[in-house]
Backbone as a chain_set.jsonl record, in Angstrom:
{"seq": "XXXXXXXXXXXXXXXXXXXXXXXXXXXXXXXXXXXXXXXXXXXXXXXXXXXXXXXXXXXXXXXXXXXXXXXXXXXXXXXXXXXXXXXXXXXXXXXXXXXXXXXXXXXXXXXXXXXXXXXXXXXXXXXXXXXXXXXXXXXXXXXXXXXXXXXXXXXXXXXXXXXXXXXXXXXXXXXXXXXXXXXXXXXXXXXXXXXXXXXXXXXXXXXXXXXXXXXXXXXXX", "coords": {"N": [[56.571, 111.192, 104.526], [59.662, 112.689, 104.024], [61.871, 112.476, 101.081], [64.97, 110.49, 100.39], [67.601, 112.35, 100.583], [69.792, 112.655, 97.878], [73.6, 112.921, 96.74], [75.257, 112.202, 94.088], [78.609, 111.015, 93.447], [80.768, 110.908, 90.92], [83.385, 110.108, 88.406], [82.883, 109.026, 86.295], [80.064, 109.273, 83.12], [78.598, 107.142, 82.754], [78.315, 106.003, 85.681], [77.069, 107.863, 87.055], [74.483, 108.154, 85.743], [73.755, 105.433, 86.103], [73.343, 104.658, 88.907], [71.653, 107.104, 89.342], [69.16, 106.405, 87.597], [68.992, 103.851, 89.323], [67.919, 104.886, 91.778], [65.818, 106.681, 90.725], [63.639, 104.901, 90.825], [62.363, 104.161, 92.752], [60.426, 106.062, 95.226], [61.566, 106.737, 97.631], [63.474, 108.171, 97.344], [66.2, 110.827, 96.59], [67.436, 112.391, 93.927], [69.747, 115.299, 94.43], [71.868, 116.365, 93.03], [74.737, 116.05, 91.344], [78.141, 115.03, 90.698], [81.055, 116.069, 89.167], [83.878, 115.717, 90.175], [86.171, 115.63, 92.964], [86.517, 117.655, 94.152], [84.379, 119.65, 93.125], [82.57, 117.764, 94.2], [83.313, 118.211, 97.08], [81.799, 121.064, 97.256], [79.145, 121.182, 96.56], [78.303, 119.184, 97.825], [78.797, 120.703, 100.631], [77.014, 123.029, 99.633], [74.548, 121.968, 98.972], [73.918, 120.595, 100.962], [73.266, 117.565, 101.3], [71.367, 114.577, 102.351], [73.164, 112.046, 101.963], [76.274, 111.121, 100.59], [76.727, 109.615, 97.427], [79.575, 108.02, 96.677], [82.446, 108.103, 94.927], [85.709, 107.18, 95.147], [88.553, 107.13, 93.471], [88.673, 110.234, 91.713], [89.39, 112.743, 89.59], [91.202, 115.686, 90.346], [90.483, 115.795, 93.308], [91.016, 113.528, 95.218], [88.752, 110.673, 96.497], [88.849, 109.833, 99.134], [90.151, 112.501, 100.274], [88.478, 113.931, 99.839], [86.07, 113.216, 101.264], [86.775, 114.153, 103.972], [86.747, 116.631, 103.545], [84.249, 117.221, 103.654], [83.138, 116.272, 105.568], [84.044, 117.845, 107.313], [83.54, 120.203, 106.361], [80.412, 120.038, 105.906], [79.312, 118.504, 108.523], [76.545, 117.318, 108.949], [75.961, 115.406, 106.42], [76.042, 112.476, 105.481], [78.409, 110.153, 104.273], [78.596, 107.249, 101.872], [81.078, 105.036, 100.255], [81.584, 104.028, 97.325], [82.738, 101.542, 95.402], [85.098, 100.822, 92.696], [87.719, 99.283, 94.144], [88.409, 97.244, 96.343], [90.163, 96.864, 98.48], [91.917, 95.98, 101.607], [93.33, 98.204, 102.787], [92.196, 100.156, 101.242], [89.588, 100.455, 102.382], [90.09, 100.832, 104.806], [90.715, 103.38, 105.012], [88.868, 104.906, 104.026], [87.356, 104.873, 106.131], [88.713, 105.655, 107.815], [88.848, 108.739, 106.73], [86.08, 109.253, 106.646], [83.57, 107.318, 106.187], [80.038, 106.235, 106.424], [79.688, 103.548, 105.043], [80.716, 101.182, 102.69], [80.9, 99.912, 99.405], [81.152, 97.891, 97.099], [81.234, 98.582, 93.533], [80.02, 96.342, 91.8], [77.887, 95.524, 93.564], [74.557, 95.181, 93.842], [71.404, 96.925, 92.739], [69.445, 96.662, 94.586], [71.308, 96.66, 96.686], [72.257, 98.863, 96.907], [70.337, 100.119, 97.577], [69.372, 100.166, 99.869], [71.33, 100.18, 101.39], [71.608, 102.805, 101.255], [69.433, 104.081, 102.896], [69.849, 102.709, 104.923], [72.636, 103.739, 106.063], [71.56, 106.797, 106.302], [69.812, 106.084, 108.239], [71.69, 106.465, 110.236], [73.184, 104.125, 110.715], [76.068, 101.976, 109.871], [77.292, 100.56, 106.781], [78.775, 97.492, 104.645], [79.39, 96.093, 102.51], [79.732, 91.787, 102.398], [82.394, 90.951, 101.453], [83.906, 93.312, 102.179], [83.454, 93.923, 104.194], [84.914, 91.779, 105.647], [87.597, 92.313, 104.872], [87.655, 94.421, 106.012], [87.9, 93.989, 108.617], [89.953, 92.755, 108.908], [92.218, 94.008, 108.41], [91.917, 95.491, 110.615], [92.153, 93.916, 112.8], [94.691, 93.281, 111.849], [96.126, 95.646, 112.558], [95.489, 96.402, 115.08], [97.552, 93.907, 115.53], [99.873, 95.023, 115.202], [99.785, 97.438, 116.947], [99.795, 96.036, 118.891], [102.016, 94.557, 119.264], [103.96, 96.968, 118.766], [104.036, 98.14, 121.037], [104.899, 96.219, 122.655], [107.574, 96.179, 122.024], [108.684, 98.548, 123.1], [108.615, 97.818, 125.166], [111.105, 97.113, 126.019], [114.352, 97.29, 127.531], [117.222, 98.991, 125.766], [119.57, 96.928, 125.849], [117.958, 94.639, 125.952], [116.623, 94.425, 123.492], [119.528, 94.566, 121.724], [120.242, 92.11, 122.206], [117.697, 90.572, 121.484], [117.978, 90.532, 119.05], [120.43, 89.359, 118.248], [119.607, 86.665, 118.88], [117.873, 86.379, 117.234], [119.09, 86.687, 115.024], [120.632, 83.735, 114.979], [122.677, 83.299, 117.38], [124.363, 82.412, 119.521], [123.954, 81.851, 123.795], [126.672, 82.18, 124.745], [127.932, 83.18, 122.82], [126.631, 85.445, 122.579], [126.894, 86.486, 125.132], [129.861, 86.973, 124.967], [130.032, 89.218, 122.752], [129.024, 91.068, 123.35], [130.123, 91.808, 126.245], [129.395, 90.722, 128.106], [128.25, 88.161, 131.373], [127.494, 84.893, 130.492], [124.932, 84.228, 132.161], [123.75, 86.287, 132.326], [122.959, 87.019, 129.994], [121.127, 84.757, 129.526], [119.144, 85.592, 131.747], [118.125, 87.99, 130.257], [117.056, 87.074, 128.119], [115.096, 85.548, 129.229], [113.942, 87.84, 130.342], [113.282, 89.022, 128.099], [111.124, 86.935, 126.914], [109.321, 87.35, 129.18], [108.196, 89.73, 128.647], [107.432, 89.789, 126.059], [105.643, 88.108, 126.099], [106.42, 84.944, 125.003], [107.791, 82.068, 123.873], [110.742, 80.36, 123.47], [113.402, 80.158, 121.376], [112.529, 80.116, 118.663], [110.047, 81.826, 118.439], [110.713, 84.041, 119.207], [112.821, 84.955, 117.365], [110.785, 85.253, 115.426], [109.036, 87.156, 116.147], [110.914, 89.343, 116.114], [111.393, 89.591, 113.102], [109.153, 90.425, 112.268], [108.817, 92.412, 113.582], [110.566, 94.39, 112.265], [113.533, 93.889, 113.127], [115.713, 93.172, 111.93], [118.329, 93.305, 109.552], [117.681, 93.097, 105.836], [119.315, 89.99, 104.237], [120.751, 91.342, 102.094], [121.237, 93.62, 102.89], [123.399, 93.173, 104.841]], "CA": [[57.983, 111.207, 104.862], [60.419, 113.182, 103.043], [62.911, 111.475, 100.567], [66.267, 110.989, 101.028], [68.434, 113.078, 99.582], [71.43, 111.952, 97.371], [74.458, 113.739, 95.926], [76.244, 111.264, 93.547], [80.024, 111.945, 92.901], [81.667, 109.942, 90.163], [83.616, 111.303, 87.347], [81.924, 108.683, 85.083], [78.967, 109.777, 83.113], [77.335, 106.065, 83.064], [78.285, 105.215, 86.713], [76.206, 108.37, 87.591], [73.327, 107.417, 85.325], [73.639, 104.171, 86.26], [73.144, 105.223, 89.82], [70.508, 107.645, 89.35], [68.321, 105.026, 87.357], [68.931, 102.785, 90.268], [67.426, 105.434, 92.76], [64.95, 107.011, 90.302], [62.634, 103.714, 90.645], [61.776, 104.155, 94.347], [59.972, 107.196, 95.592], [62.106, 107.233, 99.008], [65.213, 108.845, 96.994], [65.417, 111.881, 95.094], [68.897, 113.097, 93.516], [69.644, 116.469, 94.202], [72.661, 116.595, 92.108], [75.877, 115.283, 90.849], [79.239, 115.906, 90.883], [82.291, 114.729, 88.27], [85.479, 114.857, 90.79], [86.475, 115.632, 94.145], [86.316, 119.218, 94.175], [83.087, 119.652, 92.86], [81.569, 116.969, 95.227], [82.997, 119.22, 98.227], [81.494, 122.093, 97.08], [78.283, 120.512, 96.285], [78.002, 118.968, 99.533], [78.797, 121.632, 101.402], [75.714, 124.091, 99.638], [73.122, 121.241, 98.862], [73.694, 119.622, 102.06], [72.374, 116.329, 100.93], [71.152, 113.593, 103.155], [73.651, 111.093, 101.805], [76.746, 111.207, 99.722], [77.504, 108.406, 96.995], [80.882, 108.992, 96.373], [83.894, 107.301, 94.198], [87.108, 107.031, 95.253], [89.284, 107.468, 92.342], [88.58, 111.068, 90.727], [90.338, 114.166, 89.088], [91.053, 117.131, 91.415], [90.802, 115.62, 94.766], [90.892, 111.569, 95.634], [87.529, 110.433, 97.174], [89.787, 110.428, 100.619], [90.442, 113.767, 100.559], [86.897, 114.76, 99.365], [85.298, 112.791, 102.546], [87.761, 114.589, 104.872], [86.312, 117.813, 103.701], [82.961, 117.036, 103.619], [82.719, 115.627, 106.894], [84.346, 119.133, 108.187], [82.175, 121.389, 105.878], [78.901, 119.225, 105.827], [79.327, 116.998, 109.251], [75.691, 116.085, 109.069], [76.294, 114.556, 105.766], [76.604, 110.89, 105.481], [79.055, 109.675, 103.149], [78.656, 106.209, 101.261], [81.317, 105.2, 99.418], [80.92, 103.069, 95.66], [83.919, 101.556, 94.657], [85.622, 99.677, 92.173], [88.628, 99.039, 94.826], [88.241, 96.319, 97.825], [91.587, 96.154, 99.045], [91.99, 96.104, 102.957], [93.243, 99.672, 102.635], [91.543, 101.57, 100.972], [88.777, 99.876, 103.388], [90.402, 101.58, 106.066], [90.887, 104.942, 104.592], [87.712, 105.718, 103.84], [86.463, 104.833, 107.515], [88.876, 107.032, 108.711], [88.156, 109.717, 106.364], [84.484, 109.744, 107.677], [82.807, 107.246, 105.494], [79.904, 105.182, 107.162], [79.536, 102.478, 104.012], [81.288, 101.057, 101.972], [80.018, 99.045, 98.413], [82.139, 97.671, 95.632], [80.306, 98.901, 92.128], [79.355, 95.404, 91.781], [76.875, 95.498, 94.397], [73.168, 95.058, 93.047], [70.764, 97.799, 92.764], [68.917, 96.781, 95.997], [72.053, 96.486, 98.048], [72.684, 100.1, 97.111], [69.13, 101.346, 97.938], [69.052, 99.406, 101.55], [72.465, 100.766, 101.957], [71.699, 104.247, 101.372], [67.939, 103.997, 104.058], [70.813, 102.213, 106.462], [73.482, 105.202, 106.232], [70.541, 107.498, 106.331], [69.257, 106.259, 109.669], [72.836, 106.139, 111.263], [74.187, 102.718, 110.349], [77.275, 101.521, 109.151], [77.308, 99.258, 106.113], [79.607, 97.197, 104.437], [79.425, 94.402, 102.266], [80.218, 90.988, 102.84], [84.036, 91.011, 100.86], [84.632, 94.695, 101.919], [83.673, 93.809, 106.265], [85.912, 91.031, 105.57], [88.4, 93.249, 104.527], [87.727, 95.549, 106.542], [87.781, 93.83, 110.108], [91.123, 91.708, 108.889], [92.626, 95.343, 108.415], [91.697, 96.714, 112.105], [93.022, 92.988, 113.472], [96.449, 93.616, 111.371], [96.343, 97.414, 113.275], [95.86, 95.763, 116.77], [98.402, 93.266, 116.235], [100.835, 96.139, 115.042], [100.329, 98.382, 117.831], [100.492, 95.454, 120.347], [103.557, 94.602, 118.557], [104.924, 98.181, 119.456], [103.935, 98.211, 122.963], [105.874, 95.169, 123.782], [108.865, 96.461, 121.777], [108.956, 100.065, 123.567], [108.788, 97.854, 127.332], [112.276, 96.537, 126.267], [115.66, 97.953, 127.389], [118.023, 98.703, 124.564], [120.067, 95.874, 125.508], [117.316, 93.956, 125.808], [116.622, 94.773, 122.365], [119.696, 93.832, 121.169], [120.141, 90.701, 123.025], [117.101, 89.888, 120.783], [119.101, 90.487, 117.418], [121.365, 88.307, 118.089], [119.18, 85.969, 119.034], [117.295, 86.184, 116.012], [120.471, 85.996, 114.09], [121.078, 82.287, 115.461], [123.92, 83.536, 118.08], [124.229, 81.183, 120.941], [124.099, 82.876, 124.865], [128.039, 82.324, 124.922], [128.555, 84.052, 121.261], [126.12, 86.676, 122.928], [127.819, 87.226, 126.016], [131.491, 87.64, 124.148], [129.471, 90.187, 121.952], [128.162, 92.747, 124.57], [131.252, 91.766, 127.126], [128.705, 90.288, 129.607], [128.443, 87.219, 131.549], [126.402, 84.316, 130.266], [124.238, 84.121, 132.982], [123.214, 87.901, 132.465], [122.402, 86.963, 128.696], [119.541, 84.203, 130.209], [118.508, 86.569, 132.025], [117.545, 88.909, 129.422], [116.67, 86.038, 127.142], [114.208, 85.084, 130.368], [112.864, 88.805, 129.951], [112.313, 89.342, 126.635], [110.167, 86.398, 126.85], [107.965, 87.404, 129.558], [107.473, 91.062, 128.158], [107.047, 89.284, 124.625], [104.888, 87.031, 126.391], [106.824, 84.819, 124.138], [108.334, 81.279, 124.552], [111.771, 79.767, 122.729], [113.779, 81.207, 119.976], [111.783, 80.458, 116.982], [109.278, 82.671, 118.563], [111.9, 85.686, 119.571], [113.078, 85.303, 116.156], [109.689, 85.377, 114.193], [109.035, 88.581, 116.724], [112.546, 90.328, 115.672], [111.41, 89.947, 112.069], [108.406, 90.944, 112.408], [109.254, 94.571, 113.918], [111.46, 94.647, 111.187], [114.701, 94.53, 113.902], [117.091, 92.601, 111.306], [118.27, 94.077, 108.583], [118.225, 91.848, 105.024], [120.816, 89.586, 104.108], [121.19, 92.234, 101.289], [121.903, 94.972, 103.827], [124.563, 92.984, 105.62]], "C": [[58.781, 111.72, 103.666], [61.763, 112.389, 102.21], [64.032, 111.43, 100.928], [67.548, 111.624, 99.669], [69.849, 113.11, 99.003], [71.695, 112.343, 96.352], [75.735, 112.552, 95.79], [77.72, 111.911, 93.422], [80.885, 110.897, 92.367], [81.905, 110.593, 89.104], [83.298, 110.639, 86.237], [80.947, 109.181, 84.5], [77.892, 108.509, 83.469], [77.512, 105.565, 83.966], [77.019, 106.255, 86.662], [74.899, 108.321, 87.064], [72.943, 106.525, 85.989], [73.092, 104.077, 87.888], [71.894, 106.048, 90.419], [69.058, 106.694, 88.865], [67.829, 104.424, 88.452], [67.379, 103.303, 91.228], [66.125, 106.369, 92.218], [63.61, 106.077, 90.533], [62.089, 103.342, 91.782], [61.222, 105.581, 94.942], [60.667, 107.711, 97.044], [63.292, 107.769, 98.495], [64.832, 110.003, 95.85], [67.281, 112.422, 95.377], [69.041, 114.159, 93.504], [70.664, 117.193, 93.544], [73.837, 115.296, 91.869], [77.347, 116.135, 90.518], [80.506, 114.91, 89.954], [83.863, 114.654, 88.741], [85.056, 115.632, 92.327], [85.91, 117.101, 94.379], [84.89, 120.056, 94.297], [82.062, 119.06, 93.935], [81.375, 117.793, 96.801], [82.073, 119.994, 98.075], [79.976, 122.216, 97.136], [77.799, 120.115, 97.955], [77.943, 119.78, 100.618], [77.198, 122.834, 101.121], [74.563, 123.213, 99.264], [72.337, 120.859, 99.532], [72.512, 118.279, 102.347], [71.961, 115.736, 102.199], [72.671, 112.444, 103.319], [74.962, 111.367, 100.364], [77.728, 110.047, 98.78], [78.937, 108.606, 96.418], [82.161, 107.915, 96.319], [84.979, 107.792, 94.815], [88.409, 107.733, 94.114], [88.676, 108.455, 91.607], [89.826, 111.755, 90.783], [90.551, 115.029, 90.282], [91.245, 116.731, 92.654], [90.358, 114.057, 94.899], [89.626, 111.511, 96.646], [87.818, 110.108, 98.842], [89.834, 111.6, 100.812], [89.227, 114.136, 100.898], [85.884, 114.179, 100.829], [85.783, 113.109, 103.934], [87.016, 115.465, 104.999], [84.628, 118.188, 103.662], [82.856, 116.639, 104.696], [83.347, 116.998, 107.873], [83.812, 120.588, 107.461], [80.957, 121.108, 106.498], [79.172, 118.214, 107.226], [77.905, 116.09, 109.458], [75.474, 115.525, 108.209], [76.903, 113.342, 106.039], [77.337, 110.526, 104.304], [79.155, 107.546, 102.803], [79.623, 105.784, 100.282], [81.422, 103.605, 98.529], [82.4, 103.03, 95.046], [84.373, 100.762, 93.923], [86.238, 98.588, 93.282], [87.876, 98.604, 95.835], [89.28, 95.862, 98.745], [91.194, 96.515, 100.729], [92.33, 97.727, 103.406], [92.841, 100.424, 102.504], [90.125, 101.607, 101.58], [89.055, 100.894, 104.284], [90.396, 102.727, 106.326], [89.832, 105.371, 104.624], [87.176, 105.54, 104.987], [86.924, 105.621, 107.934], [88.905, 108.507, 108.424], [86.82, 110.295, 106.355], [83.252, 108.982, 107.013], [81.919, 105.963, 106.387], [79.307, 103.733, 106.661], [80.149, 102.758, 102.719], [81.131, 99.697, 100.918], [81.146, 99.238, 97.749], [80.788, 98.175, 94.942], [79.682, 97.469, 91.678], [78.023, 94.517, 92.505], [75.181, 95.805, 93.627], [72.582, 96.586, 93.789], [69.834, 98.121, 94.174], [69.612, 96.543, 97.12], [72.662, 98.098, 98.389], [71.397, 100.841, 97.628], [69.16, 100.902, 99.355], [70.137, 100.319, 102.28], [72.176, 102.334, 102.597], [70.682, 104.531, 102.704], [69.003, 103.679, 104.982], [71.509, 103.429, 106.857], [72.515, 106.048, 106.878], [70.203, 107.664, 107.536], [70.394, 106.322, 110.901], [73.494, 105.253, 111.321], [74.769, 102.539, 109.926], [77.03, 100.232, 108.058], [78.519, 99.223, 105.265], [79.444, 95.68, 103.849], [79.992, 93.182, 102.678], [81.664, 90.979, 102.911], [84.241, 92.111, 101.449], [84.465, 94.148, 103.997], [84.669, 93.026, 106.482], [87.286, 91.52, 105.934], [89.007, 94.005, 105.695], [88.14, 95.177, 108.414], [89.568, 92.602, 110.124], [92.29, 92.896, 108.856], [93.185, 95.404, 109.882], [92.033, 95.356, 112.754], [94.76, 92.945, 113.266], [96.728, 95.0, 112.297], [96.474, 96.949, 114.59], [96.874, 94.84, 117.093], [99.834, 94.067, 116.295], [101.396, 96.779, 116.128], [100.985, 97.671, 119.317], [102.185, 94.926, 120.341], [104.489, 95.979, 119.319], [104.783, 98.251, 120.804], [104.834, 97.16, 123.662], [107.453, 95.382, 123.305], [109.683, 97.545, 122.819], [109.517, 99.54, 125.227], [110.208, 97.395, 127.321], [113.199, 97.182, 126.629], [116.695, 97.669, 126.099], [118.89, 97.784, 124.793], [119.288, 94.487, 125.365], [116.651, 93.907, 124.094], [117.768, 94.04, 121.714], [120.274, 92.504, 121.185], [118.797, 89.904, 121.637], [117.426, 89.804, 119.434], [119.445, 89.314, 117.262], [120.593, 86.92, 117.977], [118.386, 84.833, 117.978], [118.019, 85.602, 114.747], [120.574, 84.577, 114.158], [122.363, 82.189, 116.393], [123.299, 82.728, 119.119], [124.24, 82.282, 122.505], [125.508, 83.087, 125.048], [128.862, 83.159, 123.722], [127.708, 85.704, 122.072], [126.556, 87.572, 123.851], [129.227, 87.659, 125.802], [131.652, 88.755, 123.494], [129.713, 91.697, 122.638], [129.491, 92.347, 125.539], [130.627, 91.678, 128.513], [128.447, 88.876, 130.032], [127.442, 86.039, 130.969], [124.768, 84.301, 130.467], [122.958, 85.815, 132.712], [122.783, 87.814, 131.017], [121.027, 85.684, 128.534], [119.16, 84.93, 130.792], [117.803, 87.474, 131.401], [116.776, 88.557, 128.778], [115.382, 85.9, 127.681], [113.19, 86.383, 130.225], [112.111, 89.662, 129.066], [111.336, 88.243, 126.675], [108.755, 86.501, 127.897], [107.676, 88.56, 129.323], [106.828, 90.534, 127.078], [105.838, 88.673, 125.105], [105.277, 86.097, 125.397], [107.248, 83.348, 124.772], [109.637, 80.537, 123.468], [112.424, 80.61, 121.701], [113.285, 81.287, 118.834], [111.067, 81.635, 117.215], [109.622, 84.03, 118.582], [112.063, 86.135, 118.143], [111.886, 85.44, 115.217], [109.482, 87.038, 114.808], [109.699, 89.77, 116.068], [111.999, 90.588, 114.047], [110.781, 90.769, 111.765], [108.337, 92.344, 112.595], [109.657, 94.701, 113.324], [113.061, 95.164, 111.887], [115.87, 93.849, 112.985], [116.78, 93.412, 109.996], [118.394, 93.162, 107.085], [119.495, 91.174, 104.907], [121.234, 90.672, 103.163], [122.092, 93.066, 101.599], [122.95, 95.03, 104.678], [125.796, 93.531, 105.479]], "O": [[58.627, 111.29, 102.523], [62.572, 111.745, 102.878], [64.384, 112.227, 101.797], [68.0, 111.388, 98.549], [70.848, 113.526, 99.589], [71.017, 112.395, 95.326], [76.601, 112.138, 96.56], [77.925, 113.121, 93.317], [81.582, 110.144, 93.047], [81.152, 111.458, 88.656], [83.319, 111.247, 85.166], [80.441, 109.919, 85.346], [76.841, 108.589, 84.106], [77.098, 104.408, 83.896], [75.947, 105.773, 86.295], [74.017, 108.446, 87.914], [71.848, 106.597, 86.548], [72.241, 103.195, 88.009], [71.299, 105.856, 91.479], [68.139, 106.38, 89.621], [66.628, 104.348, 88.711], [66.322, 102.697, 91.401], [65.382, 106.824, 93.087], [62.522, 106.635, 90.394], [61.402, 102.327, 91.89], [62.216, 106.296, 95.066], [60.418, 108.812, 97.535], [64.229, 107.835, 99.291], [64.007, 110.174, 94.953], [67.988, 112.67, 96.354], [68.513, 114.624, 92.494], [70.577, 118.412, 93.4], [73.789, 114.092, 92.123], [77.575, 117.31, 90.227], [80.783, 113.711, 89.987], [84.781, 114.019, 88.221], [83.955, 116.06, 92.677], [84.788, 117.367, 94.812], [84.463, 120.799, 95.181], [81.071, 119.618, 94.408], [80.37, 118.019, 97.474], [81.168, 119.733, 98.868], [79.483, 123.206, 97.676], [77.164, 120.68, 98.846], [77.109, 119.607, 101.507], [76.509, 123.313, 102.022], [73.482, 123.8, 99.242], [71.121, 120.675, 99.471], [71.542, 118.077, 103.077], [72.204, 116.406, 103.202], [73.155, 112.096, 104.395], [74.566, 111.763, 99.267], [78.864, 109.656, 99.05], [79.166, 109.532, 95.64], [82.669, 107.21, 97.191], [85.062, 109.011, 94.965], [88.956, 108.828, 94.245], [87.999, 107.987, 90.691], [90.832, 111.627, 91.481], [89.798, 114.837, 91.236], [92.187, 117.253, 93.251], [89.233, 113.663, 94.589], [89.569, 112.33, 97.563], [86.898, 110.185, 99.656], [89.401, 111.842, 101.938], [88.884, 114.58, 101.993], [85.008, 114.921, 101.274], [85.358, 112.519, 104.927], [86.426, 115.61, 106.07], [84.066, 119.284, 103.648], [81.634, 116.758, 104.786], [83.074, 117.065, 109.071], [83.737, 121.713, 107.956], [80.482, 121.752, 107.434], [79.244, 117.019, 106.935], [77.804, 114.925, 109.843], [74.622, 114.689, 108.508], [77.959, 113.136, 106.639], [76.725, 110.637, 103.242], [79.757, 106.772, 103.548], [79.216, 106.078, 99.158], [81.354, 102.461, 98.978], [83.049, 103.907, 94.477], [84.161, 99.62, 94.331], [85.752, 97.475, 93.482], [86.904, 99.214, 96.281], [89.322, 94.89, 99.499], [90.252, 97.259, 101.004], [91.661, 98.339, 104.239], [92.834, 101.432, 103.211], [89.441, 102.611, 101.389], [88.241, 101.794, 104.497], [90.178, 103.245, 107.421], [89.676, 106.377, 105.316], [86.154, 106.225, 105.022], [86.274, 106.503, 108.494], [88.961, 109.386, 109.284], [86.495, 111.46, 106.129], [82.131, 109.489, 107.053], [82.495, 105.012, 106.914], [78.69, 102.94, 107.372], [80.212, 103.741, 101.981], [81.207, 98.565, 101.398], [81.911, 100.201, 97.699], [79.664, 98.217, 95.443], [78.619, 97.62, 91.077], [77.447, 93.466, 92.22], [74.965, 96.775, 92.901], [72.976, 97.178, 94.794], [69.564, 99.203, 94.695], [69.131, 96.295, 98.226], [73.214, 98.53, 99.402], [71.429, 102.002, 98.036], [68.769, 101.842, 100.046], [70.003, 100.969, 103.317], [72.359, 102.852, 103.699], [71.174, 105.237, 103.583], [69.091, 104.449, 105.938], [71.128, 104.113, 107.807], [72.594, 106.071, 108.106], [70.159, 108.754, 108.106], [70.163, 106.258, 112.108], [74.534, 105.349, 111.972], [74.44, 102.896, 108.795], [76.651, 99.121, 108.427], [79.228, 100.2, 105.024], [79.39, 94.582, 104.403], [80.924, 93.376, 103.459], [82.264, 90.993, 103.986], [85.46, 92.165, 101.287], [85.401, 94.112, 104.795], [85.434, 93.316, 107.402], [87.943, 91.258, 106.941], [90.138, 94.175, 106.149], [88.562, 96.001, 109.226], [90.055, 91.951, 111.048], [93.361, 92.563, 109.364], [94.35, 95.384, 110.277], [92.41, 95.756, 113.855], [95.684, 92.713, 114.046], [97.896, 95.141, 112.658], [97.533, 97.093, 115.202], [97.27, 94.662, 118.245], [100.712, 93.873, 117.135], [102.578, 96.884, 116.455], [101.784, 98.011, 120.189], [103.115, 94.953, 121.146], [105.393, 95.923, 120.152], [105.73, 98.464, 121.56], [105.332, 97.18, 124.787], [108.405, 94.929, 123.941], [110.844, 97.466, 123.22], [110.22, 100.097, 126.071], [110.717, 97.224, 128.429], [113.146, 98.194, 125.929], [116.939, 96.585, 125.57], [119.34, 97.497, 123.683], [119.752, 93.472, 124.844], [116.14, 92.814, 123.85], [117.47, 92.998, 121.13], [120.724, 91.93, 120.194], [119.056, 88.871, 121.02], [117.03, 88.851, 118.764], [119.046, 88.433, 116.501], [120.897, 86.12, 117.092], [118.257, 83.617, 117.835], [117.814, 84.704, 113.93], [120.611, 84.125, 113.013], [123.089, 81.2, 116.294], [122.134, 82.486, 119.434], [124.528, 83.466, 122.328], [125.78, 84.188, 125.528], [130.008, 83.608, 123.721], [128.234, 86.816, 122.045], [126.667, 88.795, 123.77], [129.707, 88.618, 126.407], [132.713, 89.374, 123.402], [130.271, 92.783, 122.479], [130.175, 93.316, 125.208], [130.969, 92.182, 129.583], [128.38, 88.134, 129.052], [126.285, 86.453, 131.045], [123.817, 84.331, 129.685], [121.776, 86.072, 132.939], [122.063, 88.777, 130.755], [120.172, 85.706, 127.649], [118.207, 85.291, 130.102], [116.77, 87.846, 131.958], [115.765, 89.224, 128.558], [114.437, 86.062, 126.91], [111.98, 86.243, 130.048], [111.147, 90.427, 129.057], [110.273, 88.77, 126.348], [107.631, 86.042, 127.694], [106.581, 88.782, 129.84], [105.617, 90.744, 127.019], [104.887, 88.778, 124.33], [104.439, 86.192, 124.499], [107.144, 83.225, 125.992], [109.098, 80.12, 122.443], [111.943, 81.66, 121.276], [113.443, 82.212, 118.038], [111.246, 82.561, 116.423], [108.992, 84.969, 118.096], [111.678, 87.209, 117.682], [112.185, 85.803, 114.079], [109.72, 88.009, 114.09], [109.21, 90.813, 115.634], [112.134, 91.743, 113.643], [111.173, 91.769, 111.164], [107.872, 93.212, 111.857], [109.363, 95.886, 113.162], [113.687, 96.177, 111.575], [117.019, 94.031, 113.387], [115.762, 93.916, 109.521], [119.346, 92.384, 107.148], [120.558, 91.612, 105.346], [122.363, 91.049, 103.479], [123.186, 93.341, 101.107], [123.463, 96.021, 105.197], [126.695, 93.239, 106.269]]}, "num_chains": 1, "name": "protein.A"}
């Protein structure tokens, strides 16, 4: 069986040592180069056409986002792995949707990077423990976002700002004096922002309202 073939890209010299070492000490990996920023790594990737590409985040020339953009539309049967200092929920996200199908902090042991790379390799997604974490608390913040917008968009603009006010702490009789409509027609609304919201009382309206970002600070008053 033929090795697998891996094109490092860090603009360190002793990550990429450090790296190569790792993968020198197993006969299923063989390095077919290296690359010290973004630019380079495209370029690289594109005429080496590795198996697997380990690949930093933070370089010179082109951000390890960019560089997995263009590598995944030069090289698409390249696999990209990426090795990072950074674990934030973000930059989690970025690199999945820049085309990457693992993702390792640099603190990851020597045999979580060789398993990794055989996983990628065969088609699998990996992702350390802290970084899936991350990463799946992300894409729950994104679903509650968009469901967020979907129940904003079903409102009518007075229904909208019927919920302002609401949020504000305006009463239905301060609300109806507001808009120049009858009480009755300001429960009503009240009644259907809560079953679009799927929503129940005003704390809830008002945590909603903030939430979308429909009030403006006290600053901005």
């Amino acid at each position: 069986m033929s090795p697998i073939r891996v094109l490092i890209a860090d603009d360190h010299s002793i990550v990429r040592e450090g790296i190569r070492h790792v993968l020198a000490t197993d006969a299923d990996f063989e390095v077919i180069g290296e690359a010290t920023d973004g630019i380079e790594a495209v370029a690289l990737a594109e005429s080496l056409q590795p198996d697997v590409v380990v690949l930093d985040l933070t370089m010179p020339g082109l951000s390890g986002f960019d560089a997995a953009v263009q590598i995944r539309e030069r090289a698409p049967r390249v696999r990209i792995l990426v090795l990072s200092i950074h674990d934030h929920e973000e930059y989690v996200l970025r690199s999945v949707r820049a085309g990457a199908q693992a993702y390792l902090r640099k603190d990851a042991s020597p045999a979580e990077l060789r398993q990794a790379i055989r996983a990628v390799h065969e088609g699998t997604g990996v992702f350390s423990a802290p970084v899936s974490h991350k990463l799946s608390s992300a894409l729950r913040g994104e679903a509650l976002e968009q469901m967020r917008r979907e129940r904003l968009d079903a409102l009518t603009a007075r229904e909208r700002e019927v919920l302002v006010e609401i949020a504000r702490g305006r009463s239905n009789k301060e609300i109806a004096g507001q808009f120049g409509i009858s009480v009755r027609t300001v429960e009503s609304h009240r009644e259907a922002l809560m079953r679009k919201l799927e929503l129940q009382g005003a704390a809830s309206l008002t945590r909603f309202a903030l939430e979308a970002g429909l009030l403006r600070s006290s600053t901005d008053s």
